[in-house]
C-alpha positions as CSV (number, residue, x, y, z in Angstrom):
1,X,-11.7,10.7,-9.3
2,X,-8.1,11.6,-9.2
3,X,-5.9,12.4,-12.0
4,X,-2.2,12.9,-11.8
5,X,-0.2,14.3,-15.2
6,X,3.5,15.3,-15.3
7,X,3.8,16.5,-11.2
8,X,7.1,18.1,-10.6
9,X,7.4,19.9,-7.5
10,X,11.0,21.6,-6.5
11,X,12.2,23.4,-3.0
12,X,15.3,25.1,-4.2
13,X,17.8,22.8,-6.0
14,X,16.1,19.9,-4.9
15,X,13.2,17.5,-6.7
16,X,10.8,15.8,-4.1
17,X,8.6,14.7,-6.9
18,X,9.6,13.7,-10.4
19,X,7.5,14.1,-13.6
20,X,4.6,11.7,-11.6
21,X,1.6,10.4,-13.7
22,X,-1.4,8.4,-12.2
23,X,-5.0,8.2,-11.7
24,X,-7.0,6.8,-9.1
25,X,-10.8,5.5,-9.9
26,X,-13.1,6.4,-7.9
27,X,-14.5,4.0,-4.8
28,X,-11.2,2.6,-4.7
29,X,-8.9,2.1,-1.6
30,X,-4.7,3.0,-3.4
31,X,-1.5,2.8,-1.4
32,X,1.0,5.4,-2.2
33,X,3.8,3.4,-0.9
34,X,7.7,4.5,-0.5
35,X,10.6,4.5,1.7
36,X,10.8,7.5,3.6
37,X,11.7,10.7,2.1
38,X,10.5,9.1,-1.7
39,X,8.3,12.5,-2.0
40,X,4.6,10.9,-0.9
41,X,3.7,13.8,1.8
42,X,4.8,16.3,-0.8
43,X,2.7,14.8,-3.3
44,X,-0.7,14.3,-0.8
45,X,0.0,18.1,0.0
46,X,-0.1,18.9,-3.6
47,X,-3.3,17.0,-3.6
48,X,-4.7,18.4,-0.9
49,X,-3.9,22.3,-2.1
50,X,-1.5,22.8,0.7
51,X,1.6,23.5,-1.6
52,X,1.3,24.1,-5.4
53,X,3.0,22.0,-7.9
54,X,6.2,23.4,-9.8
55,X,4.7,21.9,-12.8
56,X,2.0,19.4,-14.0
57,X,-1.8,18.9,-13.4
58,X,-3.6,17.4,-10.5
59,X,-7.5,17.3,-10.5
60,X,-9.7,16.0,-7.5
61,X,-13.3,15.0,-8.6
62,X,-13.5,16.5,-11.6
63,X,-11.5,20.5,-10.3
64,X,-7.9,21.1,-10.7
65,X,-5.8,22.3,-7.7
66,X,-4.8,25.3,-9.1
67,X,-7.8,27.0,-10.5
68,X,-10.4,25.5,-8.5
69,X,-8.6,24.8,-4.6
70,X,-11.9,26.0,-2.3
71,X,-13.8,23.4,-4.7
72,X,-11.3,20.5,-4.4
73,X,-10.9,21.3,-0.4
74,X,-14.9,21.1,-0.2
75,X,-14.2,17.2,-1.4
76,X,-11.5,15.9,0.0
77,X,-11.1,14.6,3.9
78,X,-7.8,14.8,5.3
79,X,-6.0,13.3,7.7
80,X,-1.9,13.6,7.9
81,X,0.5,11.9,10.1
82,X,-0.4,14.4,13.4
83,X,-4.0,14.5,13.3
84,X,-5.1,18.0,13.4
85,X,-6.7,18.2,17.5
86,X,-7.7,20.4,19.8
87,X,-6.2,18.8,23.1
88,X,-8.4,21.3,25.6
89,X,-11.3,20.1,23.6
90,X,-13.8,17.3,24.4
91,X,-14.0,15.3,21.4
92,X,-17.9,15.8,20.8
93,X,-17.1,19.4,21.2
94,X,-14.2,19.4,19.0
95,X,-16.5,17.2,16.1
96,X,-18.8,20.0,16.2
97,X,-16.6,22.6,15.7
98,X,-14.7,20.7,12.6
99,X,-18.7,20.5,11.5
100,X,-19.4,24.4,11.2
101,X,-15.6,24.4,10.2
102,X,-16.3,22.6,7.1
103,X,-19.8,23.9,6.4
104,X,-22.2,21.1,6.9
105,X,-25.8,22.5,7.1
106,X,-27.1,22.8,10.6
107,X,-30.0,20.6,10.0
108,X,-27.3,18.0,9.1
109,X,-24.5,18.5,11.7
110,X,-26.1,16.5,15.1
111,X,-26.8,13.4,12.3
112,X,-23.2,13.7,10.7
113,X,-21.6,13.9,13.7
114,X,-23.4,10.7,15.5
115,X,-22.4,9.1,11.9
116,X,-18.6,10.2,12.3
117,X,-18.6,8.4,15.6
118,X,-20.2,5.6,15.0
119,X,-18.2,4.7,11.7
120,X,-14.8,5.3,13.7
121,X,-16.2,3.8,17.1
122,X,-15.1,6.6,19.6
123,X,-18.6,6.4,21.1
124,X,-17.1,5.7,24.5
125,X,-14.8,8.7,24.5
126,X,-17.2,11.5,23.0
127,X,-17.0,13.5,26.8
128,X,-13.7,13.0,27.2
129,X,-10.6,15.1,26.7
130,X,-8.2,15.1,23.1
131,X,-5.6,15.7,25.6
132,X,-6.6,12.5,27.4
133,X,-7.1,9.8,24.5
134,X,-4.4,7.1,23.6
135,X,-2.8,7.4,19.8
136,X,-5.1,5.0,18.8
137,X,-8.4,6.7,19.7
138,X,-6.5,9.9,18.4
139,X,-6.3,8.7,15.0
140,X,-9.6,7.8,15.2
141,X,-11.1,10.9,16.2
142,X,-8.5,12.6,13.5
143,X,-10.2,10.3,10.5
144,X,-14.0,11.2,11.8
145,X,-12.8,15.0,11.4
146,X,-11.6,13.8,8.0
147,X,-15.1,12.0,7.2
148,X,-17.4,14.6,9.1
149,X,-18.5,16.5,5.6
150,X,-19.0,13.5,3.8
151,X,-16.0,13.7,1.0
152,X,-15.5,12.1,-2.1
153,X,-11.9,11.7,-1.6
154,X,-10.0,10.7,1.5
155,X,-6.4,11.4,1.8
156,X,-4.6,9.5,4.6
157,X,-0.8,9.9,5.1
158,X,0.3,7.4,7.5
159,X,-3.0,6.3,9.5
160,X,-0.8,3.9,12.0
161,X,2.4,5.6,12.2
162,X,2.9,5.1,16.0
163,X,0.2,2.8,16.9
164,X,0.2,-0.7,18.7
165,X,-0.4,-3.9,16.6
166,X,-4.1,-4.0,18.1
167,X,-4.5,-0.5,17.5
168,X,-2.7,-0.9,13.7
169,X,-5.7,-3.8,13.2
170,X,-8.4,-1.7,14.6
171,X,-7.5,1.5,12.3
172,X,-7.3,-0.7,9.0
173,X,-10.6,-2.4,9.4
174,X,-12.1,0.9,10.0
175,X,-10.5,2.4,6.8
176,X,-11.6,-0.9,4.7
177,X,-15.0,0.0,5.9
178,X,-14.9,3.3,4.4
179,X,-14.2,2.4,0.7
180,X,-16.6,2.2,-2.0
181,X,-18.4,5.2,-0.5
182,X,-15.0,7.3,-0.6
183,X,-12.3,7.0,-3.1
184,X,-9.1,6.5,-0.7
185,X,-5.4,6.9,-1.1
186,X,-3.3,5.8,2.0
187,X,0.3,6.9,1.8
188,X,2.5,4.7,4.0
189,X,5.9,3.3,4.1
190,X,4.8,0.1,5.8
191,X,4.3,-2.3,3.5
192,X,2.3,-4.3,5.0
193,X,-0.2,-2.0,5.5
194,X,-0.9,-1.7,1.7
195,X,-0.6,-5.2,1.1
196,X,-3.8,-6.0,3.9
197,X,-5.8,-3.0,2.9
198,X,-5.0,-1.3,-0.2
199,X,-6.7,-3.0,-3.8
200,X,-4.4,-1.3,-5.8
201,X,-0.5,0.3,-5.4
202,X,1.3,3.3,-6.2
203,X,5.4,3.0,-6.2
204,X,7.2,5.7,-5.7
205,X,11.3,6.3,-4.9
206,X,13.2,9.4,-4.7
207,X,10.5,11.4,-6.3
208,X,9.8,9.4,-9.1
209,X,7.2,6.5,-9.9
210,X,8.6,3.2,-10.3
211,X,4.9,1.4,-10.7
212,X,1.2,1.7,-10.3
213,X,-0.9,-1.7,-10.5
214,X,-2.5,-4.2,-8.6
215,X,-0.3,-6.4,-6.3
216,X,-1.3,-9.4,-8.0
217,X,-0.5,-7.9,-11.3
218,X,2.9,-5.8,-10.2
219,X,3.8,-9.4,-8.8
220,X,3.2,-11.2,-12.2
221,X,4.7,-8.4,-14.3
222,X,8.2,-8.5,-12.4
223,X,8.8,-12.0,-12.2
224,X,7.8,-12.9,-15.7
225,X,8.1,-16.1,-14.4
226,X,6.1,-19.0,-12.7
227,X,7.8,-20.4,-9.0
228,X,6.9,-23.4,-7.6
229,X,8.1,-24.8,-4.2
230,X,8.6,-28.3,-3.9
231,X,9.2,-30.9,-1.0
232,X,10.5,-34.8,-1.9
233,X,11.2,-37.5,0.5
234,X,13.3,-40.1,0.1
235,X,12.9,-44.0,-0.2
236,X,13.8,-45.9,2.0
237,X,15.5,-43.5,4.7
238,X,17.7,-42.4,2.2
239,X,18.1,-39.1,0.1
240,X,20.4,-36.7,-1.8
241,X,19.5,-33.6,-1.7
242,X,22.0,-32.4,-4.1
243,X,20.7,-35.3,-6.7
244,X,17.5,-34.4,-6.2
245,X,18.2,-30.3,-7.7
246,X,20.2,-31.6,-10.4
247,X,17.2,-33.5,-11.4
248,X,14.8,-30.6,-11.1
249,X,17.6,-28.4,-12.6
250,X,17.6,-30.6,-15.9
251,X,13.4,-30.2,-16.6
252,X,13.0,-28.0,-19.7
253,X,12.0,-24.4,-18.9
254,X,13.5,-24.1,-15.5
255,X,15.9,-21.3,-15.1
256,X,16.7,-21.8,-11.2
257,X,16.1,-24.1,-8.3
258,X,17.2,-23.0,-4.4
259,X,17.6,-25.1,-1.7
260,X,15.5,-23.9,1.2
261,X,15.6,-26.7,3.9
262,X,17.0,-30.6,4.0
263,X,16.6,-32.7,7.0
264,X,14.4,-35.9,8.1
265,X,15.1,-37.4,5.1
266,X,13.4,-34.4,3.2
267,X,14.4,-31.9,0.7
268,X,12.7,-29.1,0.0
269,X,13.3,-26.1,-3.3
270,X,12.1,-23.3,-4.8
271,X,12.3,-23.5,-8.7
272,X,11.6,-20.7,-11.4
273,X,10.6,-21.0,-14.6
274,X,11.0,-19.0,-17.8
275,X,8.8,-16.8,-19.4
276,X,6.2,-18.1,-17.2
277,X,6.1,-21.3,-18.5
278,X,4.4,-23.6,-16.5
279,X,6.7,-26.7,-15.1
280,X,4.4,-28.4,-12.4
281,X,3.7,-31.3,-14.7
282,X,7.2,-31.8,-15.5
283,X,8.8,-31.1,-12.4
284,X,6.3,-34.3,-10.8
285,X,7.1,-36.2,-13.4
286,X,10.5,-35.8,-12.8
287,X,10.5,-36.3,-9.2
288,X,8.5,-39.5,-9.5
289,X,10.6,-40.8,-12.1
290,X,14.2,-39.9,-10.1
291,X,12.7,-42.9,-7.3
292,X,11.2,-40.0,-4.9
293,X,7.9,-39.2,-3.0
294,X,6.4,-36.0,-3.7
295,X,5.1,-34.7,-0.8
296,X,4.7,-30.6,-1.7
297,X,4.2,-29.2,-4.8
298,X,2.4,-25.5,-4.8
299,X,3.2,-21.7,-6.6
300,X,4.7,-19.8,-4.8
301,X,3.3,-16.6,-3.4
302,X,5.4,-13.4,-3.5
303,X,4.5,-10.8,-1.1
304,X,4.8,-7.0,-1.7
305,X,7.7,-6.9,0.2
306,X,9.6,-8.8,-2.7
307,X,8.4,-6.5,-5.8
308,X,8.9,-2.9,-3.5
309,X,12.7,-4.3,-3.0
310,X,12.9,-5.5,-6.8
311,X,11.6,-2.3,-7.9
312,X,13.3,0.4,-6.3
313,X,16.7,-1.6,-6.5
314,X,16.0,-1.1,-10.2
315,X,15.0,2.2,-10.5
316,X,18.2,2.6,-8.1
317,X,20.8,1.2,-10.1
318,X,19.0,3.1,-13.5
319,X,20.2,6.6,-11.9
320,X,23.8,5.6,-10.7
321,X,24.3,4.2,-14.5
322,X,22.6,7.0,-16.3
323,X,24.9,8.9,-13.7
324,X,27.8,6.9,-14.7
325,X,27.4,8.1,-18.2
């Protein structure tokens, strides 16, 4: 549905985007994740024919961005940071004019339009003012707009910037809701907002992309390693914490253990193995055997938090040594 070869895109002396590469199937929800400034409005602008690409391709269902803009505009739903509002506008009034705006038939409008607001749930607020809607309600009137002509693409560039944890919830529901029909790419720097709503993710820093994959895959690929937290309790009220990691330390195919807690006569570690080698067996046997109760022993989930810091701290410290040489 999307396909993304070689993007470069230049103002001046300066690079926002990097020799990008990635493709996006269609029906799924991708976050385009990155710290601000990385080049992720750039490249949803490129996407959605507002600014031309230095160099590289970029097609949108099938037409490239370049040759073909009217048809890639016809099939893409926007919605950028500042939903685009009339604030003197009621919002059924301004749903109708974003209707003739982006062609729908006008046998089809009245029956897109009740569909727009009942998919983003602004039902109560149809009569009322843009001017006088909360950020939340705005957002949502800004992704019916986006949704109104029935698009094979959405483009989304930061749905919750600004909005209150309720409001945050509300908005990624709503957006969950829409995939499989649409093909979606959310561009966010929160992280958690790809992590809850997102099935696959895009890294990108300082313009260039650092990794596409699924969480669950990026997570596996970057550790190379299998962790495992474990909790013993000692004996008899009594217990050496320091013991206890030397004995963990000393099962074959472990390459760290961390203290994370002792107290109450209770120990508990996170350990890493090599090469993903699993330990579990090993590291029970050897807490059993060392004259302790086992009381926790589960893998250890990394979040996307840990692999967006891992990643961009690489791809950081491979520019200041090419750089250096």
């Amino acid at each position: 549905m999307i396909r993304v070869e070689r993007l470069t895109k230049k103002y001046a002396r300066t690079v926002a985007v990097d020799d990008i590469s990635f493709q996006v199937d269609k029906g799924r929800i991708v976050g385009f994740l990155g710290p601000n400034g990385a080049g992720k409005t750039t490249t949803m602008r490129v996407l959605t024919c507002f600014l031309p690409p230095t160099s590289g391709s970029v097609q949108v269902a099938g037409f490239d961005v370049m040759k073909q803009p009217l048809e890639v505009k016809r099939r893409i739903g926007y919605l950028p940071e500042a939903p685009p509002l009339y604030p003197e506008m009621e919002v059924i009034e301004y749903l109708e004019f974003v209707a003739r705006l982006k062609g729908v038939p006008k046998s089809e409008r009245k029956q897109r339009i009740e569909q727009a607001v009942e998919r983003c749930a602004i039902g109560d607020v149809r009569t009322k003012l843009v001017s006088k809607l909360s950020r939340g309600y705005r957002q949502r009137v800004g992704l019916a707009q986006a949704i109104m002509h029935n698009p094979d693409v959405l483009i989304l560039d930061e749905p919750t910037a600004g909005l209150d944890p309720k409001q945050i919830i509300e908005t990624r529901q709503l957006i969950k809701g829409l995939a499989g029909e649409h093909t979606i790419i959310l561009s966010t720097h929160i992280l958690p907002e790809v992590e809850q709503t997102c099935e696959e993710v895009i890294i990108i820093n300082k313009g260039k992309l650092v990794a596409t994959d699924s969480v669950e895959n990026l997570t596996r690929r970057l550790r190379g390693a299998e962790a495992v937290a474990v909790e013993v309790e000692g004996r008899n009220g009594t217990l050496d914490p320091s013991a206890v990691r030397r004995r963990l330390e000393q099962v074959a195919g472990v390459s760290r253990v961390i203290e994370k807690s002792s107290r109450d006569n209770r120990c508990s570690f996170e350990v890493e193995s090599l090469h993903g080698r699993s330990v579990r067996g090993e590291l029970a046997r050897a807490v059993v055997e060392g004259g302790w109760n086992l009381t926790e022993l589960r893998p250890v989930a990394y979040s996307l938090e840990d692999v967006f810091l891992q990643l961009t701290a690489s791809e950081e410290a491979a520019v200041a040594a090419g750089g250096a040489r």
